[in-house]
C-alpha positions as CSV (number, residue, x, y, z in Angstrom):
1,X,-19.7,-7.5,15.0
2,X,-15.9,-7.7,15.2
3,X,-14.4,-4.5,14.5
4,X,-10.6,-3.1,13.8
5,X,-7.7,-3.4,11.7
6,X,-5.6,-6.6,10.8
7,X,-2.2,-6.3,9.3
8,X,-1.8,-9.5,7.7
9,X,1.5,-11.0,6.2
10,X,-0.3,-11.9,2.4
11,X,1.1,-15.4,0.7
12,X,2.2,-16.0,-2.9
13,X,-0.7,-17.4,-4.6
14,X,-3.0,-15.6,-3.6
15,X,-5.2,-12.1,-5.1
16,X,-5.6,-9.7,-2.4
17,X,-9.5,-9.9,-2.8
18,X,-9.2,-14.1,-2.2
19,X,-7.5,-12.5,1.3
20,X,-10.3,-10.2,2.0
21,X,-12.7,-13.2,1.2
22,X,-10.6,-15.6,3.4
23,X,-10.8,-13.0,6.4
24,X,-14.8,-12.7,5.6
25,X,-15.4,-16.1,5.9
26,X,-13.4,-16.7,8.9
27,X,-15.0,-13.6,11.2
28,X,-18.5,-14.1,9.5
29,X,-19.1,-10.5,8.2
30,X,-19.2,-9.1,5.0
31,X,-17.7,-5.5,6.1
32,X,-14.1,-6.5,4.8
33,X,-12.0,-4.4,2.8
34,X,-8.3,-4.5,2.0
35,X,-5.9,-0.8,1.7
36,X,-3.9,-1.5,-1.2
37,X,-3.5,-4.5,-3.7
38,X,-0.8,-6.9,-4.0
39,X,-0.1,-8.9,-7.0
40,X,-0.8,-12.5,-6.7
41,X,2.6,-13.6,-6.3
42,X,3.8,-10.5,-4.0
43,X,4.2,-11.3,-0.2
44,X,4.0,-8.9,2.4
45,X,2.4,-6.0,4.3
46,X,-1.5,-6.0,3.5
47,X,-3.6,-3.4,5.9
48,X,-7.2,-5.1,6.2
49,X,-10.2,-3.0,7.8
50,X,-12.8,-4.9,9.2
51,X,-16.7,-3.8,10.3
52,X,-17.1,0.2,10.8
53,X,-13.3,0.3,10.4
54,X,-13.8,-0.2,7.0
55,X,-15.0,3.4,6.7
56,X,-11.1,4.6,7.4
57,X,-10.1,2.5,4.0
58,X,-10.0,5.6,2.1
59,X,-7.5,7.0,5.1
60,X,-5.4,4.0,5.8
61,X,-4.1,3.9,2.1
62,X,-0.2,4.7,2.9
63,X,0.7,7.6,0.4
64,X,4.3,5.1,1.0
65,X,4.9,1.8,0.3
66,X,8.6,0.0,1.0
67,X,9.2,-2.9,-0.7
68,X,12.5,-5.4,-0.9
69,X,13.1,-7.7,-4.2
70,X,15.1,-9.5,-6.5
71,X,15.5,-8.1,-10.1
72,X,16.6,-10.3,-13.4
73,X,18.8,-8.1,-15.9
74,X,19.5,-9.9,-19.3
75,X,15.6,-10.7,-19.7
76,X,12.0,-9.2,-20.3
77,X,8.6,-10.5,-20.2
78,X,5.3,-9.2,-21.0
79,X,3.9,-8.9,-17.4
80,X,7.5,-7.1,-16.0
81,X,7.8,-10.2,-13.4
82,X,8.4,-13.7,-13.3
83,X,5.0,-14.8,-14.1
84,X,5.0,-13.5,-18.0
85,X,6.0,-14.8,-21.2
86,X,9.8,-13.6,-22.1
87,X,9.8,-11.1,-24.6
88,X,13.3,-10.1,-25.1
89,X,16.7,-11.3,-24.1
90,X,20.2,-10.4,-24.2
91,X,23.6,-11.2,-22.2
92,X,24.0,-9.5,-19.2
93,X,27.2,-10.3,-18.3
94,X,29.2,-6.9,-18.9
95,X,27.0,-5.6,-16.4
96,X,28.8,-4.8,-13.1
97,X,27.2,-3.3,-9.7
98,X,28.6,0.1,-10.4
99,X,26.5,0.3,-13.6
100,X,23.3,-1.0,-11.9
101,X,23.7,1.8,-9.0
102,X,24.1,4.5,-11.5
103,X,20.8,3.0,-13.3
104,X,19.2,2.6,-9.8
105,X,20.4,6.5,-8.8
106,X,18.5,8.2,-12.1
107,X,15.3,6.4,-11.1
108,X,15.4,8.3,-7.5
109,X,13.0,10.9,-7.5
110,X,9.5,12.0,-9.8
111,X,9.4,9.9,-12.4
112,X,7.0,9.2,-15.4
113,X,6.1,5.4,-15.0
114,X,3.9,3.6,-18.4
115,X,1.4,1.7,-16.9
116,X,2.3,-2.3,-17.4
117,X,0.1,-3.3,-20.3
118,X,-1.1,-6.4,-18.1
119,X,-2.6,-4.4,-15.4
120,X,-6.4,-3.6,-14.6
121,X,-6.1,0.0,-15.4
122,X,-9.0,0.7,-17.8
123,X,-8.3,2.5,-20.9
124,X,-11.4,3.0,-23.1
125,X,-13.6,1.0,-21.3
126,X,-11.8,-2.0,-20.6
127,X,-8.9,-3.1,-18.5
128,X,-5.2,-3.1,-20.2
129,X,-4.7,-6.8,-19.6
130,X,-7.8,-7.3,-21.9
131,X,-6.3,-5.8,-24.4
132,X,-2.9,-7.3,-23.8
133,X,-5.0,-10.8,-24.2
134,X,-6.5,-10.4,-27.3
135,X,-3.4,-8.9,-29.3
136,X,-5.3,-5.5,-29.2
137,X,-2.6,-2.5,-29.3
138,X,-3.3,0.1,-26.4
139,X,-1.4,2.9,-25.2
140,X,-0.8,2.5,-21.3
141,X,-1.5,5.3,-19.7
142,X,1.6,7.6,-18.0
143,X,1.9,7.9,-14.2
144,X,3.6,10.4,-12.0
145,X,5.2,8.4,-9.2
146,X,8.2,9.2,-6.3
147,X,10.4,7.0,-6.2
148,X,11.7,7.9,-2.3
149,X,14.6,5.6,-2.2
150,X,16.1,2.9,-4.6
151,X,18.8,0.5,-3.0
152,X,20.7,-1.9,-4.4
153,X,21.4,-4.4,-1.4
154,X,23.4,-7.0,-3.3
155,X,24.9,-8.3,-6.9
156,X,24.6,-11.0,-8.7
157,X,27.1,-10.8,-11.8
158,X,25.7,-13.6,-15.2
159,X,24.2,-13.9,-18.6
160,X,21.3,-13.6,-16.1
161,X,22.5,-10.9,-13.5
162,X,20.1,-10.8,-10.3
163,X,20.1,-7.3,-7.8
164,X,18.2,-7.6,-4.5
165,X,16.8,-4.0,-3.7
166,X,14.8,-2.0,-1.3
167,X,12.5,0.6,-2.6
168,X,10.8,3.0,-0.4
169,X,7.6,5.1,-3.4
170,X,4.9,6.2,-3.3
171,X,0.9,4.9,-3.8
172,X,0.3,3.6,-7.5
173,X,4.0,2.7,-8.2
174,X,4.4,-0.5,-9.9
175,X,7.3,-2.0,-8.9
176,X,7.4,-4.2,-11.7
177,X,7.8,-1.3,-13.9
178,X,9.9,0.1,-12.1
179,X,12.3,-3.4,-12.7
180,X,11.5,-2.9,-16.2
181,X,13.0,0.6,-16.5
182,X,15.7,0.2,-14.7
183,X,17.0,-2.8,-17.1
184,X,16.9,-0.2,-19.9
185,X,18.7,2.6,-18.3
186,X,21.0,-0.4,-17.3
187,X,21.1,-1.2,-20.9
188,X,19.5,-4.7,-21.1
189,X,15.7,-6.1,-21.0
190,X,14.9,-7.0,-17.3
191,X,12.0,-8.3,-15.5
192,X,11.1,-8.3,-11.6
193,X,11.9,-11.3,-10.1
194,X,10.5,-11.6,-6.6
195,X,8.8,-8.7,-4.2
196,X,7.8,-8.6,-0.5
197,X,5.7,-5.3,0.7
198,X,7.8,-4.8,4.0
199,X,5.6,-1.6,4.8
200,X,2.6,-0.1,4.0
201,X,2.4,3.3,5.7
202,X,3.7,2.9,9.6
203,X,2.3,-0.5,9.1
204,X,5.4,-3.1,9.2
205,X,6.6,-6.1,8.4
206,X,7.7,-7.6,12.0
207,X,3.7,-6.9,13.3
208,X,2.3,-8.8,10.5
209,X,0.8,-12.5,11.2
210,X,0.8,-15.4,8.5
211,X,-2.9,-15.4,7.1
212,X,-2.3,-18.6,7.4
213,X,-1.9,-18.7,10.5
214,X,-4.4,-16.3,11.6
215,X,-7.4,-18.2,9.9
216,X,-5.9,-21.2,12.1
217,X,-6.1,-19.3,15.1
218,X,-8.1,-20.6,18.1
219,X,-9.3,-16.6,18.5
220,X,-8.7,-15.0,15.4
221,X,-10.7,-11.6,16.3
222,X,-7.7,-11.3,19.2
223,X,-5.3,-10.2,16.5
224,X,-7.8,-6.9,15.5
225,X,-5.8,-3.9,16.2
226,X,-8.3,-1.2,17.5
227,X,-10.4,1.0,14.3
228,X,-7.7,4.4,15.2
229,X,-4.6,2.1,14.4
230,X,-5.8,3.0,10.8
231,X,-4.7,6.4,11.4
232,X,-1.7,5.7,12.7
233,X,0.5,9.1,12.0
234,X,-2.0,11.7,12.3
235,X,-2.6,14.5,14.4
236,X,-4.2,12.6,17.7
237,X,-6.2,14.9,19.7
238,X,-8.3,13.5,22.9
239,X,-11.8,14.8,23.6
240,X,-13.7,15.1,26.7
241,X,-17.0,12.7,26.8
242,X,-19.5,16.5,26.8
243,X,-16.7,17.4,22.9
244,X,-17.5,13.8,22.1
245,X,-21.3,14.0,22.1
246,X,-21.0,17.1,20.0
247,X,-18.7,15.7,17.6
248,X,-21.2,13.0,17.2
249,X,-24.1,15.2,16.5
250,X,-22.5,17.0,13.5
251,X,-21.0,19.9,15.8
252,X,-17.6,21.8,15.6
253,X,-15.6,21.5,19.0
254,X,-12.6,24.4,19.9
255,X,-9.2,22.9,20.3
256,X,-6.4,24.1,21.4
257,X,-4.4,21.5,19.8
258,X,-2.0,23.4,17.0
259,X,-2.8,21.4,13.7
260,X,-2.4,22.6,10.3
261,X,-5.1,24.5,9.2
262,X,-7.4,22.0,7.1
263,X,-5.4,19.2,8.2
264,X,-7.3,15.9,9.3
265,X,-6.8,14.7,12.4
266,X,-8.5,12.0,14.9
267,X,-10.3,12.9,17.7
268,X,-10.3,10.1,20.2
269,X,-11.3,9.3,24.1
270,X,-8.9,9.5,26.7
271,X,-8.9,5.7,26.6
272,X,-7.5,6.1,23.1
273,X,-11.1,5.0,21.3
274,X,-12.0,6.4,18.0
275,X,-14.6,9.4,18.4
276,X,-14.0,10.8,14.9
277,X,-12.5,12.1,11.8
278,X,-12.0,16.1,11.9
279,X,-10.9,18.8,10.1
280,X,-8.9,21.7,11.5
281,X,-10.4,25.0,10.7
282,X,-9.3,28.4,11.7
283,X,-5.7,29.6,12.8
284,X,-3.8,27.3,15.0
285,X,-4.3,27.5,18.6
286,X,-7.9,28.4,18.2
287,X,-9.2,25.6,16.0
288,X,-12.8,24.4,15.4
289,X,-12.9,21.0,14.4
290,X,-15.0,19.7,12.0
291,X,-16.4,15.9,12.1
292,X,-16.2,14.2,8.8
293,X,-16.7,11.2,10.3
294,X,-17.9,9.8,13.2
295,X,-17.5,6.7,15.1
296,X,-18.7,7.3,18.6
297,X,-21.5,6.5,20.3
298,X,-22.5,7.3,23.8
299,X,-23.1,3.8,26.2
300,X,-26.8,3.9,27.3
């Protein structure tokens, strides 16, 4: 059974979970999962973990996410992007880059972000864009995001100015919100236009193949990065083959290796294959690592 992670470059058109099922189909196994949903119409970065690497989803979610877009001041609809029904207008056109910057500048930082009320988010049972559907009034739960960086890259002055922009924030941001806050610190209704994820962790843009063509691939399974790429950026500390047994019989190895006490790190071989998810316990220096997780097993 094919096992690794895939760092696929997602279409518009498309739900992450038709990806996942796209990638199922074309491999023949079930064990598929994706690390971090993209809107239908966002491009971009999506992490896929295939067979036993699926284990390492809950790990390979990036705590960062970089995106680059196109945002529409003088305009808002009820989704926050393109796809929604407008909502609110108003002429844009006193609107010069130096007061998008300043807008762009107070968003930098922790910020309390309302949920978009067509979102999956459940409130009360069921999701907001159910209630968004029906008419039903719902209040959308707040979130505490970072927004890491906010960049305006270019300006397009108009009744209906346009911004390009690069964001680098954190897990759970919606971007789309994001757009939609921005237009009223700007002073006008605004909506996301376009967005591309062009990072997902340490995962990037320029390593990312077209899914579409990687399910026209003569040997798709070529393009599965091994399972410890989806730990790319933690502690790495190699094992002999006598720690790796232990590891994967439930038993805490000494390292030498200084790691943050209770950090997680990956123990792998010296041929850089995945013997298991540890935890660092004691002082630094004289560490006993715990598995959480293993992956090895001995060749008979």
């Amino acid at each position: 059974m094919p096992s690794g992670v895939l760092v696929l470059d997602k279409p518009a058109g498309l739900t992450s979970h038709d990806v996942v099922d796209g990638v199922r189909k074309v491999l023949g196994t079930r064990r598929v999962g994706h690390a971090g949903t993209l809107d239908p119409d966002v491009t971009g970065v999506l992490v896929i973990c295939v067979g036993e690497a699926t284990r390492l989803l809950e790990f390979a979610a990036a705590e960062e996410k970089q995106y680059e877009g196109v945002i529409a001041f003088g305009r808002a609809t009820d989704t926050d992007d393109a796809t929604g029904r407008v909502v609110a207008e108003a002429d844009a056109s006193r609107l010069d880059e130096a007061v998008v910057r300043e807008a762009a500048t107070a968003l930098v930082g922790d910020v309390e972000q309302a949920v978009p009320l067509y979102a999956a988010v459940r409130v009360g049972g069921k999701r907001l864009y159910e209630y968004a559907r029906s008419g039903e009034p719902v209040e959308p739960p707040v979130r505490r995001v970072r927004i890491e960086e906010l960049a305006v890259l270019w300006f397009r002055p108009g009744a209906i100015a346009e911004a390009g922009f690069r964001v680098r924030c954190s897990k759970g941001t919606y971007v789309r919100a994001l757009c939609r806050d921005w237009g009223r610190l700007a002073g006008v209704p605004a909506h996301m236009r376009s967005l591309r994820r062009t990072a997902s962790g340490h995962f990037q843009i320029g390593e990312a193949v077209d899914f579409d063509h990687w399910r026209q691939s003569p040997d798709p399974a070529a393009y599965l990065l091994p399972p410890a790429e989806a730990l790319r950026g933690w502690p790495r500390i190699a094992v002999t083959e006598e720690e790796a047994a232990k590891l994967a019989q439930g038993q805490r190895v000494v390292s030498g290796i200084r790691v943050p006490g209770g950090s997680l790190a990956a123990c792998v071989t010296t041929g850089g294959e995945l013997v298991a998810v540890v935890q660092a316990e004691g002082p630094p220096g004289a560490q006993r690592l715990r598995p959480k997780k293993v992956f090895w097993k001995k060749e008979r």
